[in-house]
C-alpha positions as a Python dict, from the first residue, in 0.01 Angstrom:
ca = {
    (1, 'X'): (0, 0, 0),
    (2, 'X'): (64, 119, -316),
    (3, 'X'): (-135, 23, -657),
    (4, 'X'): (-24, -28, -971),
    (5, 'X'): (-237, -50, -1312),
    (6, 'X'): (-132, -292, -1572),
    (7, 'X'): (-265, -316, -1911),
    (8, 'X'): (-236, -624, -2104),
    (9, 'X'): (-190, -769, -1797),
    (10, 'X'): (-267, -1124, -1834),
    (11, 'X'): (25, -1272, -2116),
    (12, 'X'): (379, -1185, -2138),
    (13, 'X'): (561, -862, -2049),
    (14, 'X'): (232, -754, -1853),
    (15, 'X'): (205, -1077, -1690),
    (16, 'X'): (594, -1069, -1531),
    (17, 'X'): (508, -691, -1417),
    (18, 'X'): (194, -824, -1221),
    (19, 'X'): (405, -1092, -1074),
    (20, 'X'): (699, -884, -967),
    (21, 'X'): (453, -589, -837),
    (22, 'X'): (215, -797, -667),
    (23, 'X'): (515, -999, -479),
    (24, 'X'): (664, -610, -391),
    (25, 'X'): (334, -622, -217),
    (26, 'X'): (169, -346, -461),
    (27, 'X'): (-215, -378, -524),
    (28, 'X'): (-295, -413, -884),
    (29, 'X'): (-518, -296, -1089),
    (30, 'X'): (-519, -597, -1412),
    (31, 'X'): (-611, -452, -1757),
    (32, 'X'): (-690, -644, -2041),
    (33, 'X'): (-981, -778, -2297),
    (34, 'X'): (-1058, -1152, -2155),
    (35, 'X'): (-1256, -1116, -1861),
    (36, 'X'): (-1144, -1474, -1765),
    (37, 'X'): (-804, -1499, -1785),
    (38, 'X'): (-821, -1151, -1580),
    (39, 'X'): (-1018, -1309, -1316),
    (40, 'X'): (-820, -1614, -1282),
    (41, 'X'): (-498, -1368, -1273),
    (42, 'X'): (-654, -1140, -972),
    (43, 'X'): (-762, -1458, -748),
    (44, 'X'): (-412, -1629, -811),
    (45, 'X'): (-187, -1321, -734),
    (46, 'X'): (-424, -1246, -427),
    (47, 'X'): (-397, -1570, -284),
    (48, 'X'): (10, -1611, -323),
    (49, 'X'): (35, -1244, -236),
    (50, 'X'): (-190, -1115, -26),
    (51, 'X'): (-255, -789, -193),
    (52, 'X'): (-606, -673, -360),
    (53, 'X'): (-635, -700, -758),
    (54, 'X'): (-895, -553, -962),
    (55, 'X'): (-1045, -645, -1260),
    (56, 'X'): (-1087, -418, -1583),
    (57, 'X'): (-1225, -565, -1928),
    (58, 'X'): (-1076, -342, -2190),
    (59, 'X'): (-1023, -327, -2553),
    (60, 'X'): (-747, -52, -2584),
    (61, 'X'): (-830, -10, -2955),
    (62, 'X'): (-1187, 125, -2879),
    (63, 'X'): (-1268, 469, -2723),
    (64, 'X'): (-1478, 306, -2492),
    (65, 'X'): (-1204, 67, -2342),
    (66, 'X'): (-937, 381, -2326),
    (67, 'X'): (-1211, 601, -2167),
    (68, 'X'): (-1274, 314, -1922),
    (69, 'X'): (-908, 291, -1821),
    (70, 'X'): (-859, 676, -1834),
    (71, 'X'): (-1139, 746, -1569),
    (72, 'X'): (-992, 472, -1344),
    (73, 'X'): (-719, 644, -1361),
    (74, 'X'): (-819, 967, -1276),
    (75, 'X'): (-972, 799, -946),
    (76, 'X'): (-887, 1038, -662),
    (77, 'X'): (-1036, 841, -423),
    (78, 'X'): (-883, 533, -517),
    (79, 'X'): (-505, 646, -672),
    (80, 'X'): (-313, 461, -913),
    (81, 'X'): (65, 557, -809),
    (82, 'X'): (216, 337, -1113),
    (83, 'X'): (72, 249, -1482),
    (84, 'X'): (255, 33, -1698),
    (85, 'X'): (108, 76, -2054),
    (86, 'X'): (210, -257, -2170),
    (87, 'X'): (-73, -394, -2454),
    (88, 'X'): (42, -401, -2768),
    (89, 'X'): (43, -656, -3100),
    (90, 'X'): (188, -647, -3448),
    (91, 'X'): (32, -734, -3767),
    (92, 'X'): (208, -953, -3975),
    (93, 'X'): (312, -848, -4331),
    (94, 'X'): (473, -581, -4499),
    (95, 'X'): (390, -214, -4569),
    (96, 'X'): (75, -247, -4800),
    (97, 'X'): (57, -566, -4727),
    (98, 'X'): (-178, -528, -4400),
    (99, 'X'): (-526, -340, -4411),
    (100, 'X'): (-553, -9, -4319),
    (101, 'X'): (-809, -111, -4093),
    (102, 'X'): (-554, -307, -3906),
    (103, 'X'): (-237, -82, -3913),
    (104, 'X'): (-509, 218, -3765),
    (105, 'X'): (-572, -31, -3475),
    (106, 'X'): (-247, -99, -3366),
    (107, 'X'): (-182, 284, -3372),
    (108, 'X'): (-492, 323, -3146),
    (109, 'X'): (-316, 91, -2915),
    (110, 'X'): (44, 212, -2942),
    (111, 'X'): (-29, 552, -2991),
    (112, 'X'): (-361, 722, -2859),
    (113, 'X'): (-431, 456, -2585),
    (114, 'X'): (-19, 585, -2491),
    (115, 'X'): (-108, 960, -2470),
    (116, 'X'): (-447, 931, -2345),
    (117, 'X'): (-346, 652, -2033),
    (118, 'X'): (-17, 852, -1993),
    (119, 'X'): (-199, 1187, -1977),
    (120, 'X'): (-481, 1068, -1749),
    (121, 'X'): (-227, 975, -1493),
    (122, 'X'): (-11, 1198, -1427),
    (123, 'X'): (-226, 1491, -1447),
    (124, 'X'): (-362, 1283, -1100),
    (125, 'X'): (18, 1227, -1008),
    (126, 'X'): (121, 1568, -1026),
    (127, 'X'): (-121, 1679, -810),
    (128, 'X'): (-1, 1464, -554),
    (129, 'X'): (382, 1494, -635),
    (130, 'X'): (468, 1116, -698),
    (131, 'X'): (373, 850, -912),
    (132, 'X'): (546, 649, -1222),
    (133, 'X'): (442, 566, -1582),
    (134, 'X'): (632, 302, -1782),
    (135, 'X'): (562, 284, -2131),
    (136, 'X'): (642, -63, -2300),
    (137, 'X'): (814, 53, -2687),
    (138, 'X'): (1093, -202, -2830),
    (139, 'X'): (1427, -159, -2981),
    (140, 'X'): (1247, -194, -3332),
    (141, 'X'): (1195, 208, -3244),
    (142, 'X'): (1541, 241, -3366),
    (143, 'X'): (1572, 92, -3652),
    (144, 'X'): (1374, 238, -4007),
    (145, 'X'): (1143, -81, -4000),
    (146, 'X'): (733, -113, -4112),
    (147, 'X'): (478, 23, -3892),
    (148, 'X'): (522, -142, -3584),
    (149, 'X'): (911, 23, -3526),
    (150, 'X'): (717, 372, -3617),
    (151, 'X'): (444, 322, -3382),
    (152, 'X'): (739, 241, -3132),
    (153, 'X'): (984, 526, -3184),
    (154, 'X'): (649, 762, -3103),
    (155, 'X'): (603, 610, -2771),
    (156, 'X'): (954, 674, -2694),
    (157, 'X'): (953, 1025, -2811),
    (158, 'X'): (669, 1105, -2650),
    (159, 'X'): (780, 936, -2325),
    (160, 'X'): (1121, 1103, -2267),
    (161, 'X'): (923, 1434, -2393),
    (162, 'X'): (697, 1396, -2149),
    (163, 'X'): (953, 1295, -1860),
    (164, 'X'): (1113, 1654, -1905),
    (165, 'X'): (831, 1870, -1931),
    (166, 'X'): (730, 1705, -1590),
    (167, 'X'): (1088, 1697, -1424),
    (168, 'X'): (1039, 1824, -1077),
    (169, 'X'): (721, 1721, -1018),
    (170, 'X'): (775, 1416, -851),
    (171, 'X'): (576, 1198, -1126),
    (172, 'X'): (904, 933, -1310),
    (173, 'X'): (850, 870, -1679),
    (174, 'X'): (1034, 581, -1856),
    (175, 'X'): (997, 400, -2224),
    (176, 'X'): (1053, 64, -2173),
    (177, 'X'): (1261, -101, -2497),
    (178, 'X'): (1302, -476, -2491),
    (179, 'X'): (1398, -649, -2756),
    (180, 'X'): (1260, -1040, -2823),
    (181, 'X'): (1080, -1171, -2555),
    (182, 'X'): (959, -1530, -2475),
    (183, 'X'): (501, -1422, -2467),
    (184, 'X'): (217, -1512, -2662),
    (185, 'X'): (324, -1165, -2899),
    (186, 'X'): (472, -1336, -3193),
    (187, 'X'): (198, -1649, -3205),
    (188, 'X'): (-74, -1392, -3157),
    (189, 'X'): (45, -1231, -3519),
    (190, 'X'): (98, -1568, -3640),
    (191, 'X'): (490, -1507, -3684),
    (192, 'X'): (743, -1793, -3693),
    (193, 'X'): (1006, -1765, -3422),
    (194, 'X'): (1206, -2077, -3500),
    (195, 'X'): (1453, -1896, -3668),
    (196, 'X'): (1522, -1661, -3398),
    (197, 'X'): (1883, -1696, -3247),
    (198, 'X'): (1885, -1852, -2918),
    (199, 'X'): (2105, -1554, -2757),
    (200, 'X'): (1815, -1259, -2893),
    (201, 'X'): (1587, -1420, -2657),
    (202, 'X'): (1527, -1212, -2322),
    (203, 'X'): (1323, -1343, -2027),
    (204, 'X'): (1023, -1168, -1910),
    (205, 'X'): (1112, -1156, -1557),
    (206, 'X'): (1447, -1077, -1564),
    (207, 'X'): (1344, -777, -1815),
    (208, 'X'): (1081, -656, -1568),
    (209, 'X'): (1327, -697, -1262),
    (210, 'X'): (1579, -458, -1492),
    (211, 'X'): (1303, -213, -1580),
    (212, 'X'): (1188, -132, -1237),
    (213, 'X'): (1547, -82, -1148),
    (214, 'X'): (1613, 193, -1416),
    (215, 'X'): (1298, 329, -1315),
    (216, 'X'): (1396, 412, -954),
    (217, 'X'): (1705, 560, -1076),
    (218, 'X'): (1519, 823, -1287),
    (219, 'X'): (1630, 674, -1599),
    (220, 'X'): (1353, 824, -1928),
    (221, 'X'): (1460, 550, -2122),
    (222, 'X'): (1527, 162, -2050),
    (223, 'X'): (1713, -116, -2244),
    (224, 'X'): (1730, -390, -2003),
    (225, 'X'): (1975, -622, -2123),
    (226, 'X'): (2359, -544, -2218),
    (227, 'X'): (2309, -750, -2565),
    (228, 'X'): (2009, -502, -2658),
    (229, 'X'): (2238, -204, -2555),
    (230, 'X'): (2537, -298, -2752),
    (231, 'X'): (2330, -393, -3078),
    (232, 'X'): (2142, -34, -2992),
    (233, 'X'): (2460, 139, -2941),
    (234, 'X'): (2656, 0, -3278),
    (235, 'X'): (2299, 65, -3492),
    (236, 'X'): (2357, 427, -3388),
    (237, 'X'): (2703, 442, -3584),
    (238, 'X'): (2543, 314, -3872),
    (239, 'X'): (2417, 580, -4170),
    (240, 'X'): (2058, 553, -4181),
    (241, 'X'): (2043, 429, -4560),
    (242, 'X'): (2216, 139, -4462),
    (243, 'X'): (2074, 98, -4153),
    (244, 'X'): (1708, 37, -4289),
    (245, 'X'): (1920, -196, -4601),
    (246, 'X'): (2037, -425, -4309),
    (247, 'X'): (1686, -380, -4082),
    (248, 'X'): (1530, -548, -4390),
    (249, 'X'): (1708, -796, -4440),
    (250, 'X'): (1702, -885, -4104),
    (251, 'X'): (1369, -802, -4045),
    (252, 'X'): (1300, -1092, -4364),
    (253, 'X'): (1523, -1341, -4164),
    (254, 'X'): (1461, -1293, -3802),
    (255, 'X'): (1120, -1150, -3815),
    (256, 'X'): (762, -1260, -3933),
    (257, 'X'): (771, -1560, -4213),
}
């Protein structure tokens, strides 16, 4: 049996990719900063599945919690063939708005937690010719919008950088761009999702099911949903000036109140 490693494991995105994984019969390795809810995720998952699920307090935007995670990783004895780097969070506000205190954390998460996680597994994949990292951006990496998009458009970058510089080797990378998703994200950064379209919602486990699909067919770079890919594909025929005009605006109507 194969294992997969999960971070942010126990809400949302993370949560669906446990799910699906652990019903493909993968054993999991569950990632995240509440030892309870992690517990209560690995005993309900092993008792519907069958399959072994460890436990891993982390907080990604300490050394300590990425160091944890890294050296798990590196486990030769015990392999991780898959890592989804899924935790993530927004602040709410505009540019200037939020503490610099804050917008350095959510880097540390989106960012260094990315290269460090990413880096400590494949360097372990590689050596055994296989393995798969999906990192979780969004479509905000598109679009010239606050912090969060920025933090975004690195991960993919860096992803489908990654992906060639390790074609051949047997070792699948993939940046994982959803757009709004039915989780605890938007409550956890006290945003207002009421006026949110019906139709922009996606559903987690339908977006997972999509993901791991374009990851077995080699794709560096997933948009799982055919709304998502039309809106991506139109923004790219769009100048840029206007581009970031119209991401305002509908950042200020769609987005955090």
């Amino acid at each position: 049996m194969t294992t997969a490693l999960i971070t942010g494991s126990t809400a949302g995105i993370g949560a669906a990719f446990a799910r699906r994984l652990a019903a493909d019969g993968h054993n999991l390795v569950l990632v995240a900063r509440d030892t309870k809810r992690l517990r209560e995720q690995a005993t309900e998952l092993h008792d519907r599945h069958g399959i072994e699920a460890e436990v891993l307090t982390a907080d990604l935007a300490e050394d300590k919690g990425i160091e944890a995670v890294a050296g798990r990783l590196g486990d030769r004895k015990n392999a991780v063939d898959l890592l989804i780097n899924n935790a993530g969070f927004a602040n709410k506000g505009r540019y200037l708005d939020v503490s610099m205190a804050d917008e350095l954390r959510m880097l540390k998460v989106h960012c260094e937690a990315v290269l460090r996680l990413t880096s400590a597994a494949t360097e372990a994949m590689r050596e055994r010719g296989r393995g798969g990292v999906v990192n979780v951006a969004s479509v905000a990496a598109f679009v010239p919008r606050g912090t969060y998009g920025a933090s975004k458009a690195w991960v993919v970058q860096f992803t489908q950088g990654a992906a060639r510089d390790l074609a051949g080797s047997g070792v699948r990378l993939m940046a994982l761009c959803p757009g709004f998703v039915r989780t605890e994200f938007h409550d956890r950064a006290g945003m207002g999702t009421d006026n949110i379209p019906g139709w922009m919602w996606l559903d987690a486990d339908k977006l997972v099911a999509a993901a791991l699909h374009d990851l077995a067919r080699g794709k560096t770079l997933s948009i799982p949903d055919p709304r998502y890919k039309a809106l991506m594909g139109a923004a790219k025929l769009v100048p840029r000036g206007m581009l970031g005009a119209v991401s305002s605006k509908t950042g200020r109507k769609y987005g955090p109140r």
